[in-house]
C-alpha positions in Angstrom: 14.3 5.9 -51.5 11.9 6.2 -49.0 10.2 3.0 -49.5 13.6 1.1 -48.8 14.0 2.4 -45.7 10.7 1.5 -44.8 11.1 -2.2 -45.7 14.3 -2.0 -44.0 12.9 -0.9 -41.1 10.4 -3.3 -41.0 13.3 -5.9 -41.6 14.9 -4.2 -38.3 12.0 -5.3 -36.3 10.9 -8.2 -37.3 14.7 -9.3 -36.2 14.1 -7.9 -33.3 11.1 -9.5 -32.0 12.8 -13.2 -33.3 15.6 -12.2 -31.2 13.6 -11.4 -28.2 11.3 -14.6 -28.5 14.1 -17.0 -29.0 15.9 -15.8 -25.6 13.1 -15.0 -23.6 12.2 -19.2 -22.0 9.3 -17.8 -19.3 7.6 -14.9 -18.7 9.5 -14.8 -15.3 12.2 -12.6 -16.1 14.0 -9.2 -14.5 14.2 -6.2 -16.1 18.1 -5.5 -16.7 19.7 -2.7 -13.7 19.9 0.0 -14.7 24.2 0.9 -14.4 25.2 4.0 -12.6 28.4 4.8 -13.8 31.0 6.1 -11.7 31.6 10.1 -11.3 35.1 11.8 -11.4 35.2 14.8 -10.2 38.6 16.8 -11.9 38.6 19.7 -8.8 39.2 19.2 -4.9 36.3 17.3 -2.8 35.6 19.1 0.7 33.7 18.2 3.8 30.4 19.3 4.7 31.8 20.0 8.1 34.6 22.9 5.7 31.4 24.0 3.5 29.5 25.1 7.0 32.5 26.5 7.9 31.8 29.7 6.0 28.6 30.6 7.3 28.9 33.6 10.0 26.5 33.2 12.6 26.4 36.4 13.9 25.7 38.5 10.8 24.0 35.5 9.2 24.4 37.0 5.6 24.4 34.6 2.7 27.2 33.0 1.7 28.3 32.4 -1.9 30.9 30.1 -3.8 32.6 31.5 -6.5 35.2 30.0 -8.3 36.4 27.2 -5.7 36.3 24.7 -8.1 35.0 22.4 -5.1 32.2 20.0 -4.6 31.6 18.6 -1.2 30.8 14.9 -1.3 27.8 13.4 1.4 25.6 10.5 1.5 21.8 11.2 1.2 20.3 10.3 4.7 16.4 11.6 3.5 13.4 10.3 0.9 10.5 12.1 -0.4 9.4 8.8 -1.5 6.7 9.1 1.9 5.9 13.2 1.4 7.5 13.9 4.4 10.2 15.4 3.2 9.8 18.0 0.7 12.1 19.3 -2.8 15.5 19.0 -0.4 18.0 16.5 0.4 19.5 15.9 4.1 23.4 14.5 3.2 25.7 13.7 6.7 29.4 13.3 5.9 29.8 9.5 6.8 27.9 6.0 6.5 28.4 5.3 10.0 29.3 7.6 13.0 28.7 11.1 11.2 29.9 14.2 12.8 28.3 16.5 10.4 25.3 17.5 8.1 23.2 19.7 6.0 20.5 20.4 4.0 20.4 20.7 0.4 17.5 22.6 -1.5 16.0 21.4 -4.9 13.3 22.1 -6.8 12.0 18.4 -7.8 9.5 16.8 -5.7 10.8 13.3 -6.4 14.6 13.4 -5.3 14.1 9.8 -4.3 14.1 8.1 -7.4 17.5 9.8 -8.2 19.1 10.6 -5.0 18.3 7.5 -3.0 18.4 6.8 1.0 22.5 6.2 1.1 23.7 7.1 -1.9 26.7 9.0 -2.1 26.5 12.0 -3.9 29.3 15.3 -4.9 27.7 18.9 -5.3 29.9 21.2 -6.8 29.7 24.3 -4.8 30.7 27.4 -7.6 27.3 29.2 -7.9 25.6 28.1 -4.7 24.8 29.9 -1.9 24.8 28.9 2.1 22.1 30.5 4.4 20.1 30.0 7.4 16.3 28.6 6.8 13.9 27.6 9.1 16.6 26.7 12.1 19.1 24.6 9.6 22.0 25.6 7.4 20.9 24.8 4.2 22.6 25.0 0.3 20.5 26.9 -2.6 20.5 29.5 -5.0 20.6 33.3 -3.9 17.2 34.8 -5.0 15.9 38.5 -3.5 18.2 37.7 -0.1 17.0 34.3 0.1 18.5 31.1 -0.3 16.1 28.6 -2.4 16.1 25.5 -3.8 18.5 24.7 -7.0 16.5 25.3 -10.3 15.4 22.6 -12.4 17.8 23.0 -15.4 20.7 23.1 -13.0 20.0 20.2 -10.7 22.9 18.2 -13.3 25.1 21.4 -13.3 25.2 20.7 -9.4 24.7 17.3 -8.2 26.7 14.5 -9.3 25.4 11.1 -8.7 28.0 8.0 -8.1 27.0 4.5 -8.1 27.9 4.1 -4.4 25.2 3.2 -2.2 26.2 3.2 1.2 24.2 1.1 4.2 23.7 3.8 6.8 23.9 3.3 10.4 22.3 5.7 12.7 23.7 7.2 15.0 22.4 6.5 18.7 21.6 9.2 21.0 20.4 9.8 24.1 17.1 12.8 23.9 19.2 14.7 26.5 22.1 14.6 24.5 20.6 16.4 21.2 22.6 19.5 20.1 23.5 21.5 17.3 26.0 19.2 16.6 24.0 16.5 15.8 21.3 18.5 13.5 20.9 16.9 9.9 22.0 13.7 11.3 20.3 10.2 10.8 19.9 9.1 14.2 18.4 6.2 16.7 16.2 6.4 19.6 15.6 3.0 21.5 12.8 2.5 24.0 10.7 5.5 23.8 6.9 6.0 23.6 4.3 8.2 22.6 2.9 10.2 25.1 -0.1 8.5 27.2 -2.2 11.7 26.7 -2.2 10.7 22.4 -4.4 8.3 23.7 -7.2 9.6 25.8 -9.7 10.0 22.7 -11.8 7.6 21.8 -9.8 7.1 18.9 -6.0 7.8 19.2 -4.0 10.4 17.3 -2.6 10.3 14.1 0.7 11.1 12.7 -0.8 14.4 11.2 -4.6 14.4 10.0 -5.7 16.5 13.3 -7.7 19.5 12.7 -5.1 21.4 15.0 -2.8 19.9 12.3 -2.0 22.9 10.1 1.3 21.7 8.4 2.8 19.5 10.5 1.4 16.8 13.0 4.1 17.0 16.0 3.5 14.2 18.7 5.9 13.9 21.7 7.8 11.3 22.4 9.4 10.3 26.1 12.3 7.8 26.9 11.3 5.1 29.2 14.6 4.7 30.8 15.4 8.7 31.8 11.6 10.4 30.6 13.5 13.2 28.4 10.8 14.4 25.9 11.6 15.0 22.6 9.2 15.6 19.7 8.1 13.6 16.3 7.0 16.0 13.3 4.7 14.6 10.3 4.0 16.9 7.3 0.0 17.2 6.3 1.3 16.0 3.6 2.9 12.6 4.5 1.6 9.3 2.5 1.5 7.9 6.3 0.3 11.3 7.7 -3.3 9.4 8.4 -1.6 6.3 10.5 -2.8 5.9 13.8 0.2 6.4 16.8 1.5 3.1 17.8 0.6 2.6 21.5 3.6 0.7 22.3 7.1 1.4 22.9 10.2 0.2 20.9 12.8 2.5 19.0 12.9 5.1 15.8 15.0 6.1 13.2 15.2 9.6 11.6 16.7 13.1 10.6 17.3 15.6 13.5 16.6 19.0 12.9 15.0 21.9 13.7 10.8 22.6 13.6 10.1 25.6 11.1 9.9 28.4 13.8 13.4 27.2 15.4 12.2 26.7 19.2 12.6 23.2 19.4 14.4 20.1 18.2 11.8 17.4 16.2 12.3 14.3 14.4 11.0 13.5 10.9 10.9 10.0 9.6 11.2 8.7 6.2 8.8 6.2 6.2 6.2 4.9 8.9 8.7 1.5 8.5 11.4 4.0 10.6 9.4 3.1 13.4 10.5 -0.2 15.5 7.3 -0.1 18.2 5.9 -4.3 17.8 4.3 -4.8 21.5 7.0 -2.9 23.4 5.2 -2.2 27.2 4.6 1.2 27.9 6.6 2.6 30.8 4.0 5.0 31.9 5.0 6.4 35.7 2.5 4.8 38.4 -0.3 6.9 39.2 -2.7 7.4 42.2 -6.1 6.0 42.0 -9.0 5.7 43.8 -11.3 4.1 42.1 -14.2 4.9 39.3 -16.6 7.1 40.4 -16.3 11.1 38.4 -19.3 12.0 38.8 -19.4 15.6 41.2 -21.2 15.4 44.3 -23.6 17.8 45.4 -21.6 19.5 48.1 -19.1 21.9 47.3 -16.2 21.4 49.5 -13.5 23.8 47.7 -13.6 26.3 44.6 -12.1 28.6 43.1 -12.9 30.0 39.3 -10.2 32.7 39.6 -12.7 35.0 38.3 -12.3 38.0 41.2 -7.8 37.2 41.5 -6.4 39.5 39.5 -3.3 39.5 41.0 -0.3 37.5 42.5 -0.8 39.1 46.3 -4.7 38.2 45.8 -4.3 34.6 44.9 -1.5 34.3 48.0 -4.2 35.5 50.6 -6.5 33.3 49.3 -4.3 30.9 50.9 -2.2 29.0 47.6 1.0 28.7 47.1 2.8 30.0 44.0 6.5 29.2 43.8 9.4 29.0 41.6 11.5 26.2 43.0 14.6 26.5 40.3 15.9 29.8 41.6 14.0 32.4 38.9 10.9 34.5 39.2 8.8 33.1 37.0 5.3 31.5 38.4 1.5 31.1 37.8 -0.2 34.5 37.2 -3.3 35.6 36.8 -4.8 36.3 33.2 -7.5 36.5 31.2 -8.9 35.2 27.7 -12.4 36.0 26.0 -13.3 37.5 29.5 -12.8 34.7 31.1 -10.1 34.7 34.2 -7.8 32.0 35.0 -3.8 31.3 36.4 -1.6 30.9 33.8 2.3 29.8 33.1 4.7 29.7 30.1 8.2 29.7 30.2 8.1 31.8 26.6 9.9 34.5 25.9 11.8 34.2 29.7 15.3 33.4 30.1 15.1 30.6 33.0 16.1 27.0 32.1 15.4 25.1 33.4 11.4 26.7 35.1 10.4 24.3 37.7 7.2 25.9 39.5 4.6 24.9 42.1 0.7 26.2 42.6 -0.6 24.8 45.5 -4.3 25.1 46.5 -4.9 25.6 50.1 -6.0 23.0 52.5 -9.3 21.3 51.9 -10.8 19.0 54.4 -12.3 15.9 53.7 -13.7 15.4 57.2 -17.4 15.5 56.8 -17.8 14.1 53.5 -17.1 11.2 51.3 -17.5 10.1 47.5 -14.9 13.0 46.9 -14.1 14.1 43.1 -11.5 16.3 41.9 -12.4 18.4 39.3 -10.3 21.1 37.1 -9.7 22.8 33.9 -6.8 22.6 31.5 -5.8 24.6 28.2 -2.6 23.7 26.5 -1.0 26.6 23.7 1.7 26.6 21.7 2.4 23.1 22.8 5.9 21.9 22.0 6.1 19.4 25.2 3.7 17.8 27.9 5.3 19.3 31.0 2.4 19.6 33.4 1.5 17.2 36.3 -1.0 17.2 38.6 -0.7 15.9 42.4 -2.8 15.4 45.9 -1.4 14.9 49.3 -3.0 14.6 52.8 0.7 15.1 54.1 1.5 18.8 52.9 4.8 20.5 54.7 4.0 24.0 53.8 6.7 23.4 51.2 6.2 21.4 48.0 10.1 20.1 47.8 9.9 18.7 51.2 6.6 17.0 50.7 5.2 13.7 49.8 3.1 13.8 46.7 0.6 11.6 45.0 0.6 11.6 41.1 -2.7 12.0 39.7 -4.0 10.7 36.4 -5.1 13.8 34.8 -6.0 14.7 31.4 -3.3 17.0 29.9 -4.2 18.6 26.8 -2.3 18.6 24.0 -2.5 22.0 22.3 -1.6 23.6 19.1 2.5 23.6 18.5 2.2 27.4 16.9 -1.0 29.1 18.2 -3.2 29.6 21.2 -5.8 27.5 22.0 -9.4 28.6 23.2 -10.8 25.5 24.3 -10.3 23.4 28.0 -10.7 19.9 29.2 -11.8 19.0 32.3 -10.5 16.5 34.3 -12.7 14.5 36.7 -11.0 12.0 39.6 -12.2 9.7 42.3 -10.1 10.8 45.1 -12.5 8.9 48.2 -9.9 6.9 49.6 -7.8 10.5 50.8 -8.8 11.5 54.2 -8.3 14.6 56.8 -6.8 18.2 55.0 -6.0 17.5 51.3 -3.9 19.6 49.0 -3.7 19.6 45.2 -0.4 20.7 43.3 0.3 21.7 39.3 3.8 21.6 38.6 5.2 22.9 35.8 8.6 21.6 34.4 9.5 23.6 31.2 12.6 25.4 30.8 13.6 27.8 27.5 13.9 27.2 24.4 12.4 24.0 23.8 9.5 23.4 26.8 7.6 26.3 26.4 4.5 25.3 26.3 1.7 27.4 28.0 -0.9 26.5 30.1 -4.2 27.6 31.4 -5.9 26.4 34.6 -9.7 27.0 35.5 -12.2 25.7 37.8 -10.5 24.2 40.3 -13.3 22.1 42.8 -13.5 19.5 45.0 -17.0 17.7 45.4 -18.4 15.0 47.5 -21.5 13.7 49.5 
């Protein structure tokens, strides 16, 4: 018995490879598609608008389906196909013009392959649970208080694929406009840039291999039409993470949400081909310029280390003014790292947005001297937006609304998003061509909760010959 299925067998496949050579003409051929065939669902569909709908904000406890005998239908607007998005799926409500969306937790690093960008997709709520991760409503399994992702062996039991595959459209916004509303949505920037100050190195940034990169690389972005900031996040672990910032401007597609500590709205691409930025010009604002020439003179015509101010009242009788100009009371104040003293602002932990404020030096006479250079100091921590400038005027009112300023070119740090810093870079500038009594100017433009960023100023000096 044995040895007549064996021949038979062997019959079977000798068949089979005839069959195969007398239909195959080339060696050009496709592999056959692979059909997706379509899901009914017996219970009621919901929208992900309804599922959110249960989540209390105020006592943020977990929510759990039971017995609803609902699944909420979305379309899958994220890939893990790059790495930068990692064992969760974002679903918005609609193709085009979505008004809702959410995230979706599950334990399988390769979602893509399964879930792909636009396919429509039910989840049948009964057993899952609705918390609040990482600024996001997100859909899991209840584990110790926590919601996590969905386990392996009940991925099926959960998510049901159909063999719709929607073309989504992203949504244009304006960075002004972004709101809660709009979190989990795939959305459209047009003509932004990266930040000029990504590009003072002698190489320019990445999209996340700094050092200061600890687990995400997050690069700000400005719009050349109103200069609202907004903020693109790359996970270390990002295929692309290595790429070098386009130095151009053009548009950008991606999910908004939240960064992992909830202070400030970020972007996260799928893949680096999200990114629309072929020879776009830069719409960098018009700075001041003198000429060339940083090197320091020998003469010291102005300094101040901040090394004996150690408080507001002394740094105002040295002659500097230290304003808040959007009605609070927060302002540059004295402080002190590692021993070493210096003024300092944040706009952390206050309740003023937005913080506009003003640290004047006093006046400084160019008179008797020329080949004049600028000098100063900057450290940048827990950097979540470039909100610093840095100005001169021979023209100064006494009040900095009221007077004409110069924009200087200076080199603005970019910190770490989620620790201090410890180190400062110096900016040098050729500021010969100002004459008669000179003032210099850091304003700060932050505002709670998502331009925070703190900086530290040293070493303020003005040299010349």
């Amino acid at each position: 018995m044995k040895k007549t299925l064996f021949n038979f067998s062997n019959l079977l496949f000798v068949v089979a490879v005839l069959s195969l050579n007398s239909c195959v003409k080339t060696d050009d051929y496709e592999l056959p598609e692979i059909e997706v065939s379509e899901i009914v669902f017996g219970g009621n569909i919901t929208t992900i608008a309804a599922v959110k709908g249960h989540f209390d904000f105020e006592s943020e406890d977990i929510y759990t389906f039971q017995n609803t005998g609902v699944a909420m239908e979305g379309y899958v607007v994220s890939s893990d196909e790059g790495g930068n998005f990692y064992k969760k799926l974002v679903l918005q409500d609609r193709p085009s013009n979505p008004t809702s969306g959410i995230q979706v937790l599950v334990d399988d690093g390769s979602l893509f392959n399964t879930y792909d960008f636009g396919r429509k997709i039910y989840v049948k709520l009964d057993g899952l649970s609705l918390g609040y991760n990482n600024g996001s409503l997100v859909l899991g399994i209840q584990n110790r208080g926590n919601v996590v992702a969905i386990p392996k062996p009940l991925i099926d039991n959960h998510l049901l694929k159909t063999s719709e595959t929607a073309a989504i459209e992203p949504l244009s916004l304006d960075i002004r406009d972004f709101n809660e509303g709009f979190k989990n949505l795939y959305i459209k920037l047009e003509h932004v840039q990266f930040n000029l100050n990504l590009f003072r190195e002698a190489s320019p940034l990445t999209f996340a291999a700094e050092t200061t990169d600890e687990f995400d690389g997050v690069r700000q972005l400005e719009s050349c039409e109103t200069g609202a900031t907004a903020m693109l996040s790359t996970s270390t672990y990002a295929d692309f993470r290595s790429l070098l910032l386009p130095p151009s401007s053009g548009s950008l597609s991606g999910v908004l949400t939240r960064d992992f500590y909830d202070d400030f709205f970020i972007i996260v691409l799928n893949t680096p081909e999200d990114l629309s930025f072929k020879d776009g010009a830069r719409c960098d604002p018009e700075f001041f310029k003198c000429g060339e020439n940083s090197n320091p003179g020998v003469e010291i015509l102005f300094q101040e280390s901040f090394e004996t101010i150690t408080t507001l009242r002394m740094l105002e009788t040295r002659g500097w003014t230290n304003l808040n100009v959007s009605g609070g009371s927060v302002v540059f104040k004295p402080g002190t790292l590692a021993g070493n003293r210096h003024v300092r602002i944040s706009a952390y932990n206050t309740l003023e947005a937005p913080l506009e404020a003003w640290l004047v030096t006093p006046g400084i006479s160019l008179d008797k001297s020329q080949e004049e250079v600028l000098s100063f100091d900057l450290r940048s921590s827990f950097d979540n937006a470039t909100i610093l400038r840095v100005y001169i005027t021979n023209e100064y009112s006494g009040n900095p609304l009221t007077t004409n300023w110069n924009l200087l070119d200076a080199q603005i740090p970019l910190g770490p998003s989620n620790q201090a810093a410890t180190n400062f870079k110096r900016s040098l500038i050729d500021i010969s061509c100002m004459e008669g009594t000179i003032n210099v100017a850091f304003r700060y433009m932050g505002g709670i909760p998502d331009k925070t960023t703190t900086y530290d100023i040293d070493n303020v000096r003005v040299t010349g010959n």
